[in-house]
Structures are given as structure tokens and as C-alpha cells.
N, C-alpha and C positions, 0 to 999 in steps of 0.2 A: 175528404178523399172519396173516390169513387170505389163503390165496393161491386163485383161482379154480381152479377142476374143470376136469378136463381131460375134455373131451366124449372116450366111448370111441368112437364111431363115426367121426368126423370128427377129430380133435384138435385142439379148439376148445376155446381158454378160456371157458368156460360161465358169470353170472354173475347173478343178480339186484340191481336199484335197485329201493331203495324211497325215497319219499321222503313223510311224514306232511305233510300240508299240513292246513288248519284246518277243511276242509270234508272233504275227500276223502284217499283214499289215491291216488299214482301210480306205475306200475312199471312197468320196463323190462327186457327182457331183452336183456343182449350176450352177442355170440361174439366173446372176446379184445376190440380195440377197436370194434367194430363194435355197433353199435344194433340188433337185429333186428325190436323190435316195442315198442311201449307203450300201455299202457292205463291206463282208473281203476275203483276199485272204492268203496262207502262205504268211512268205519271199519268195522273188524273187533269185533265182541266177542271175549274170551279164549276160549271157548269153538269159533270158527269158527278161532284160527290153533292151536290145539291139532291140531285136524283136517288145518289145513294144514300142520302138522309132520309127520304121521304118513302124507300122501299122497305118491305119488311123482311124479305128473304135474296139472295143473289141469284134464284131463280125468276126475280123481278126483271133481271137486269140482264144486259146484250151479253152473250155468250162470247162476245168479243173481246168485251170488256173484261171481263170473268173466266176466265178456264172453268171448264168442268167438274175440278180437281176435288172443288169443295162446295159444292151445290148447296147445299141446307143450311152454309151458317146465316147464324141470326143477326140482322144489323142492327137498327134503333127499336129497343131502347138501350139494347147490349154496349156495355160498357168498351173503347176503342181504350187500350193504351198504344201510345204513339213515340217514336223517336225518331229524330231528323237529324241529319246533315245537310238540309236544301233549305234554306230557309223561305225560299219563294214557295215550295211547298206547305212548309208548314203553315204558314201562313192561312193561306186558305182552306185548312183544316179545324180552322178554328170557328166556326161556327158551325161543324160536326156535332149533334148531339154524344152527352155522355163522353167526350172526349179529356182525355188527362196528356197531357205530354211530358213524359220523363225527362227530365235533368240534370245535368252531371251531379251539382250537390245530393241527389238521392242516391245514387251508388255509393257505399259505403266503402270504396277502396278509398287507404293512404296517400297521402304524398301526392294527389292529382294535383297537375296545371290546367288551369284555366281556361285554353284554350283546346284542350282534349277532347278529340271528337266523339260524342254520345255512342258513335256505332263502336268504338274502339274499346270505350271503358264498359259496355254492355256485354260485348263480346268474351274481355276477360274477366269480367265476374260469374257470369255465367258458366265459363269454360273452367273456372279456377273452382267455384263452389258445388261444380258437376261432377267434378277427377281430381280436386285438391289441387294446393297452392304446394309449390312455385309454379307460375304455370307462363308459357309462352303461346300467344297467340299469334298466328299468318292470316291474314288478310288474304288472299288473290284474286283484287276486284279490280275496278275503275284503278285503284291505288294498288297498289304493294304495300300492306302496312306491318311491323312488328309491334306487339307491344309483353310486354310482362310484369309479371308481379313477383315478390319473394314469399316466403313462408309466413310470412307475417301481413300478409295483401295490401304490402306498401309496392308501388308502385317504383318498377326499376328503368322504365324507359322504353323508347324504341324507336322504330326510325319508318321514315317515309320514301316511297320512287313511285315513278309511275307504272303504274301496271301492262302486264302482256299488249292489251286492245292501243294503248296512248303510245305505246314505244313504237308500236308497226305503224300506225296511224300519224303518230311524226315524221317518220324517212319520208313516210308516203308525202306528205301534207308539205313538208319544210325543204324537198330536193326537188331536182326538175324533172329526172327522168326514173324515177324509181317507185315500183306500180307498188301498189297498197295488199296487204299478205293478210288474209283474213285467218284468225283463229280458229276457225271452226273446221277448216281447210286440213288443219294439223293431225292427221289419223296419227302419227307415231314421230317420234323422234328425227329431227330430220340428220343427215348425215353432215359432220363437223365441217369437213372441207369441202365447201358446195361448188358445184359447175357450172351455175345456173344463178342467173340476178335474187329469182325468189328463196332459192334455198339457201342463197346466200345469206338473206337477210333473215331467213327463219333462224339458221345457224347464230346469226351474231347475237341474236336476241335470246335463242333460247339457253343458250348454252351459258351465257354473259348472267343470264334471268337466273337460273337455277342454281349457280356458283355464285350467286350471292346470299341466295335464300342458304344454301348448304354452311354459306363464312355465318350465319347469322349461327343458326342451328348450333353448329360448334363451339363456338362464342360463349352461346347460351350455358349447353351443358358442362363450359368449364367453370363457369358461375355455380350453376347447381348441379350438378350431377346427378340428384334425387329431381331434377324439376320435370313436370310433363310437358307437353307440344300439340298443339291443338290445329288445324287449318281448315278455313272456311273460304266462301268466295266462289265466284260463276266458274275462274280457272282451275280451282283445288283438284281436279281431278287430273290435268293437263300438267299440273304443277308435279302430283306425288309419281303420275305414270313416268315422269322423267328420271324423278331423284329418284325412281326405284331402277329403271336402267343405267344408272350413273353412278347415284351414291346409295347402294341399297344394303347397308346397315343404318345409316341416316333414316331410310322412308319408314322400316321398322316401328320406329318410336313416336310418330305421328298418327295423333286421331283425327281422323275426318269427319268434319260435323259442321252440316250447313247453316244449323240453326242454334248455333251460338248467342246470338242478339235474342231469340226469342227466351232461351234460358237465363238470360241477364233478366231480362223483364219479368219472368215470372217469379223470378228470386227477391227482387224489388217488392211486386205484390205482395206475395206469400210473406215476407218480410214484414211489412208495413198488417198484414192480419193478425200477427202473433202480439 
């Protein structure tokens, strides 16, 4: 097992999270249990983490490449834990020095299937061992995902759609004459009954998007009543500003917290130290 660097200046367990998500790369740097910073970068070609193998700081490397965000983490010989949904990424992660890539059998939840995606089962152990179990996790990325666990962190299921970016980007992509509605476009709510091609389709989506995430929610809490609700994801914010104009006794009971997957993985380590 790869055990973290011992900062010489400070003696601080030093450590990199990566985590491959389907659009983006995100990473974090801890000292021992502690989060110091996180940011995102695109995917990497081979060619860009070859480079960042062979540098010693992110201040080595194109600001382009790197946001500013976190300028001083330390790279090789610093230990990388990794977790993927892209497997053509990972891939070429692996002759990363100091690189571990986590796997479903190390998360110690119940009842996993096989084909459960790492960012999924990360998410809720993280989010379930951070606020206690029963806990339901939202996803609002590339995907729409639910997933949950019971008081016992056996695992109860959940369901998959495609997220906000693929549902606008289908009309666009799969109709002949219906323009492409960008998310970022979206300052507030649009109006249910639209006048207009675009708001039209903001409406269908958002309205369709958010009444479903609200049938899940409810679902849930008739299951546990005692469970918590956790939401991450590029939309989360897009997501709660709505269910708090729509359904806001619903938004009330959700914690929002980006960095669900890096709380899996440090629970993993820390785990695996004891």
C-alpha cells in the first residue's frame, strides 16, 4: 500500500486525489486528514502527465494547464490516489509515479454490484461516514445519478438519466431545427409556460429535471425518514436554486458538498492506516 509523504518542512502527511469524472478531471490536495485545496483541470493527453511526472511542483507547469487555485501542491514523489470512470484515462495514468487506483472491492459498503460506478460508491461512503447513514446521494453531472445506502451501509440502490448538459444537447443534436440552450445561459428559473423556442425547451427540461429529482427525494424519505441527502455535481447549485423556488421544504434537508468523492477516498486511506 502506498502510504502518504511526510511533508519535510511541516510533517504533514502530503497527498494527492484525483478523481476522472466524464467531462473533467478534479483534484485535491490533503495534509494528513485535512483538504487544503481543490480544483479542475480538462483530461490530460499522455503526453501533458508524462510532464507532470517529471515536475516537482504545479508551479513547473502551464498555468493553463493548472489553475492558480493551488499552486504549491507537491507532485512526484507524492503519493496520487486515483479513481476513474474513463477507462481510456486511466489507463494512461498508470505509469504515474506513486500512483494507487482505488476500487470498488476497497469501499467497504454492503450489497455492491459489480458494475457500480467508483465515482458513485465514493461519493456515498464519503457522504454517509461524513453525516451518518442512511444517506442519499445526487449526483448532477454528465449523469443524473441517485444512489443510497441504509443504516446498516448496505447499499439500497438507485437510478440513472442523463443529466441537465445531454438532455439540451439531444433536442439540439437529434431535431432539425431546435437551437442548442446552454446551461450556463440559465441565471434563474425560466417561466413554465414559454413564448419562445428556447424557453420553451428550458421549461421542458427544467421543470421535467427537478420533478423528478423532488419524486426521488420523497421516495427516499418515505423509506427513512431519519435518512440524510447529500448533492454534488457541476449543476448542484442550478439544481437546489430551483427546488428551493419550487419545492422549498424539499431544498431545506439537502447538504451541498462538492467534494464528496474526495471524502470517500480519504476514508479509504485513513481506513487502510488504522
Amino acid at each position: 500500500m502506498i502510504e502518504p509523504q511526510r511533508h519535510r518542512e511541516h510533517g504533514e502527511n502530503i497527498w494527492l486525489a484525483l478523481e476522472i469524472g466524464n467531462s473533467r478531471l478534479h483534484w485535491a490536495l490533503f495534509k494528513g486528514e485535512t483538504l487544503d485545496c481543490a480544483w479542475d483541470t480538462d483530461h490530460l493527453a499522455e503526453s501533458v502527465i508524462q510532464q507532470l511526472a517529471k515536475s516537482q511542483t504545479l508551479d513547473d507547469l502551464s498555468k493553463k494547464q493548472f489553475p492558480p487555485l493551488c499552486p504549491s501542491a507537491p507532485l512526484p514523489p507524492c503519493p496520487l490516489f486515483l479513481a476513474s470512470v474513463v477507462p481510456s484515462q486511466t489507463a494512461i495514468w498508470q505509469s504515474y509515479p506513486n500512483v494507487r487506483v482505488i476500487t470498488l472491492d476497497q469501499i467497504p459498503l454492503q450489497g455492491v454490484y459489480p458494475t457500480l460506478g467508483i465515482d458513485r460508491a465514493l461519493a456515498l461512503w464519503g457522504a454517509g461516514k461524513t453525516w451518518g447513514f442512511p444517506m442519499l446521494v445526487i449526483d448532477a453531472g454528465t449523469a443524473l445519478t441517485f444512489t443510497a445506502a441504509d443504516v446498516n451501509q448496505c447499499l439500497v440502490g438507485g437510478a440513472i438519466l442523463p443529466g441537465l448538459g445531454l438532455q439540451f444537447a439531444t433536442l439540439s443534436q437529434q431535431t432539425g431545427q431546435l437551437p442548442l440552450v446552454e446551461i450556463q445561459n440559465l441565471a434563474s428559473i425560466p417561466p413554465r409556460f414559454a413564448l419562445n423556442t428556447t424557453e420553451a425547451i428550458q421549461s421542458g427540461v427544467i421543470y421535467t429535471f427537478v420533478a423528478g429529482i423532488k419524486d426521488f427525494i420523497q421516495a427516499w424519505c418515505n423509506l427513512f425518514p431519519d435518512g440524510k441527502i447529500a448533492i454534488k455535481g457541476g449543476d448542484r447549485t442550478l439544481v437546489l436554486n430551483s427546488l428551493q423556488a419550487l419545492y422549498p421544504d424539499i431544498a431545506t434537508h439537502l447538504i451541498m458538498e462538492q467534494n464528496l468523492i474526495f471524502w470517500g477516498m480519504r476514508e479509504i486511506l485513513m481506513g487502510n492506516q488504522k
